[in-house]
C-alpha positions in Angstrom: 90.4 70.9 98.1 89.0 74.0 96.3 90.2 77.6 98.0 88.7 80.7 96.4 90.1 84.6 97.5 87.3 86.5 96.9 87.9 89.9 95.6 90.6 92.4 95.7 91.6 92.5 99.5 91.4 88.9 99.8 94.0 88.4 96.6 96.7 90.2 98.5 96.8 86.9 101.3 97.1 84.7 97.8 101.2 85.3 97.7 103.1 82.6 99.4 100.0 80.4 100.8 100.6 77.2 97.8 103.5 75.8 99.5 101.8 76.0 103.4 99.0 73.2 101.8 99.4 69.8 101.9 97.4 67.5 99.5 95.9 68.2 96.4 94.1 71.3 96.0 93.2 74.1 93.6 93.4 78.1 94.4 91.2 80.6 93.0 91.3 83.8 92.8 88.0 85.7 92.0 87.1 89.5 91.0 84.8 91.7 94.0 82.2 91.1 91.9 81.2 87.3 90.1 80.4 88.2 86.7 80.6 85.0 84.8 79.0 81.4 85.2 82.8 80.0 85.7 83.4 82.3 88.7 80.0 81.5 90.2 80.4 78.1 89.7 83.7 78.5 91.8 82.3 79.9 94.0 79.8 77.9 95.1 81.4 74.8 94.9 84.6 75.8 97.3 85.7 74.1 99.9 87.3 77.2 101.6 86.7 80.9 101.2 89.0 84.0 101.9 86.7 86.7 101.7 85.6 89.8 103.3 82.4 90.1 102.0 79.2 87.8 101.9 76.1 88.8 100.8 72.5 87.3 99.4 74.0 88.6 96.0 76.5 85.9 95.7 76.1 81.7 95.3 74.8 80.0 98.3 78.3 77.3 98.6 77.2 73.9 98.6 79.8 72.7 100.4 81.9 75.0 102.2 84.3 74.0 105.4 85.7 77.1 106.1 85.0 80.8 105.4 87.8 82.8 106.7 87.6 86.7 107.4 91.2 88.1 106.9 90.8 91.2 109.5 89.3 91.8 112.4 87.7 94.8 113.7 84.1 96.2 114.7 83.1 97.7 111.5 81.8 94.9 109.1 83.5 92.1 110.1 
């Protein structure tokens, strides 16, 4: 299982998360903004995102399970 943090905010849930996962997995961690082919290619190809933000801007992910929104609110979540 691939798990990406995208951006800042969703780096600071990163701490403490490896030993709460069973299996065999990879985790991510990947800048606001997806500036090279590796991180785009991450991206795209995870199987779970922590993110805040998704836009038309980033890769479409071919084959994602879960994309979870740490935060709740009215504003943009």
């Amino acid at each position: 299982m691939q798990i990406v943090f995208h951006g800042r905010n969703a780096a600071t849930f990163a701490d403490g998360i490896e030993p709460l996962i069973d299996g065999a997995h990879e985790i991510h961690l990947l800048p606001d903004r997806l500036e090279t082919a590796e991180q785009q290619r991450l991206f795209r190809t995870a199987d779970v995102i922590v993110g805040s933000r998704y836009a038309a801007d980033l890769p479409v992910p071919d084959a994602l399970r879960l994309f979870h929104v740490p935060g709740a609110g009215v504003d943009a979540v």
